[in-house]
C-alpha positions in Angstrom: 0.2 44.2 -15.7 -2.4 44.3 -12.9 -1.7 42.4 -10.1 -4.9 41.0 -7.6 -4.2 40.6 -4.1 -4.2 36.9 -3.2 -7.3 35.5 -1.3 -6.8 35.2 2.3 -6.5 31.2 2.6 -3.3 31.5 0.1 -1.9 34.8 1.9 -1.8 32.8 5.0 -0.2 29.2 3.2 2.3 32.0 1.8 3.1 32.8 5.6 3.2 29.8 6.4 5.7 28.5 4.2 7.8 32.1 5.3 7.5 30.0 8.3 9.4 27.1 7.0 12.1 28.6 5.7 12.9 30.4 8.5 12.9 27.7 10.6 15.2 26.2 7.7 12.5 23.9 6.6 11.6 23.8 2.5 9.0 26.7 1.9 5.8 25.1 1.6 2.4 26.2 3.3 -1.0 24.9 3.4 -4.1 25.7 5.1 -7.6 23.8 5.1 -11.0 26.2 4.8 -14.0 25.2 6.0 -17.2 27.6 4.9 -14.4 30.7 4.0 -12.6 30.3 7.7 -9.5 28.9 7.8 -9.8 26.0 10.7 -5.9 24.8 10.0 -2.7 25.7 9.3 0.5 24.1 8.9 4.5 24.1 6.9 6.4 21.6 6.3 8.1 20.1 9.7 9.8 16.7 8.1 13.2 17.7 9.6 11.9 19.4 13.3 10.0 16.7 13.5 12.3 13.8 12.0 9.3 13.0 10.4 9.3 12.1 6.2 5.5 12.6 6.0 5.4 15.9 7.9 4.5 17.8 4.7 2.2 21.4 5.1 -0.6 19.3 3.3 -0.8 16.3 5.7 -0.5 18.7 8.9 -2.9 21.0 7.9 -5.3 18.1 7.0 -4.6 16.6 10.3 -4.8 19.7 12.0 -8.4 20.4 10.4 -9.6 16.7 11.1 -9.2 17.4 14.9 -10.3 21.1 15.0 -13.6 19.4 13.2 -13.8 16.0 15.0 -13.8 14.5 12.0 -11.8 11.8 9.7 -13.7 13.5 6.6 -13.0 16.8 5.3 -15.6 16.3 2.2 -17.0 19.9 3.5 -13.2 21.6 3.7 -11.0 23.4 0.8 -7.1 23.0 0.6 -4.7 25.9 -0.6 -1.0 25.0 -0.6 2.1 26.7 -2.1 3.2 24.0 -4.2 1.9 21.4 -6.5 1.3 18.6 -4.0 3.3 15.3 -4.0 1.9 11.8 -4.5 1.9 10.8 -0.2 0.1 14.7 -0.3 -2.4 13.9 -3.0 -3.0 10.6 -1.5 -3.7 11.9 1.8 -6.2 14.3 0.4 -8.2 11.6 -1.7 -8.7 10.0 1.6 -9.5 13.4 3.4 -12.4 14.0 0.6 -10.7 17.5 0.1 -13.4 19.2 -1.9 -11.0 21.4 -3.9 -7.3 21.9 -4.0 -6.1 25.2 -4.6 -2.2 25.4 -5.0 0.2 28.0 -6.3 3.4 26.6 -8.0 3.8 23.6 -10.4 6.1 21.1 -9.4 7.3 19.5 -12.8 9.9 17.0 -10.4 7.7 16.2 -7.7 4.4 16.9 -8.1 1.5 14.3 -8.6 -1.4 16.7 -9.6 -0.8 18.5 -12.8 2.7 16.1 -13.3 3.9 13.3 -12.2 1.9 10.4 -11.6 -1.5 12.6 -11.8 -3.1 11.1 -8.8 -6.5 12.3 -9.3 -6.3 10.9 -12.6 -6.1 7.5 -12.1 -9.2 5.3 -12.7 -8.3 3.6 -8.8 -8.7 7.6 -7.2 -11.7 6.9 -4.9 -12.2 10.7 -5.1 -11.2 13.9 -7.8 -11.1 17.2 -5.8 -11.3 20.1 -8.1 -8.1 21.6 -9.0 -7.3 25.5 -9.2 -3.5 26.1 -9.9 -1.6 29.2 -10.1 -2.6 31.9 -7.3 0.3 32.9 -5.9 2.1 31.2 -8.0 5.4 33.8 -8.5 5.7 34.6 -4.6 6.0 30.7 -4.0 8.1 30.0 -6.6 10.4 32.9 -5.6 10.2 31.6 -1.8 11.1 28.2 -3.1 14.7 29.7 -5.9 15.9 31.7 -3.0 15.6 28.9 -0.3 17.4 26.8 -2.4 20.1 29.2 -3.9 20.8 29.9 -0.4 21.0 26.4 0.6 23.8 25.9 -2.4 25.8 29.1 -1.5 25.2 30.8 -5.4 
């Protein structure tokens, strides 16, 4: 089986979600592109930051809206490691995040692909595209090992 090398934008959520877990955080990375240059990057901080909504996706999307001076990223690309949640989702309907690139599925938590489908729903002010599944094996393995660590097996 050949395998590609990943696009830049998802090498660099892949780093940053090594990032987490090493600062004992889940493994999740995300990073927003704006015309192919990454303008921010973030993992997920909820604990170093006693913070629930400090997930990679709103970060990064905060991160970008300051680096741009703007509240809309309607211009702007998301890649992320894992299927985003519903408060992730949500937060990139209102970001007008043009498309949403992410690696693994979450079948628990996610609300793209599972879940409660965000993007779906005839209320969603705004469908980004979605591309899923680049990078999808080195996330997923980030995410088993953090885990299986974290349970001692």
């Amino acid at each position: 089986m050949t395998r590609w090398p990943l696009p830049e934008p998802m090498r660099a959520a892949l780093d940053e979600a090594a990032r987490a877990r090493d600062e004992g955080e889940v493994p999740i990375g995300a990073v927003v592109v704006k015309d192919g240059r990454i303008v921010a990057r973030a993992h997920n901080r909820p604990r170093a930051q006693c913070d629930p909504t400090a997930h990679a996706e709103v970060l990064a999307i905060r991160a970008a809206a300051t680096a741009l001076g703007q509240e809309r990223l309607d211009d702007c690309d998301l890649w992320v490691t894992l299927e985003p949640c519903a408060m992730c989702a949500g937060a990139i309907v209102h970001a007008r995040i043009v498309r949403v690139y992410y690696a693994a599925p979450d079948p628990k938590g996610g609300a793209v692909e599972h879940g409660a489908r965000l993007f779906d729903q005839p209320a969603c002010l705004h469908r980004p595209e979605v591309y899923p599944g680049m990078g999808e094996a080195e996330s997923a393995d980030l995410l088993r090992t953090f885990f299986r660590e974290r349970r001692g097996s």
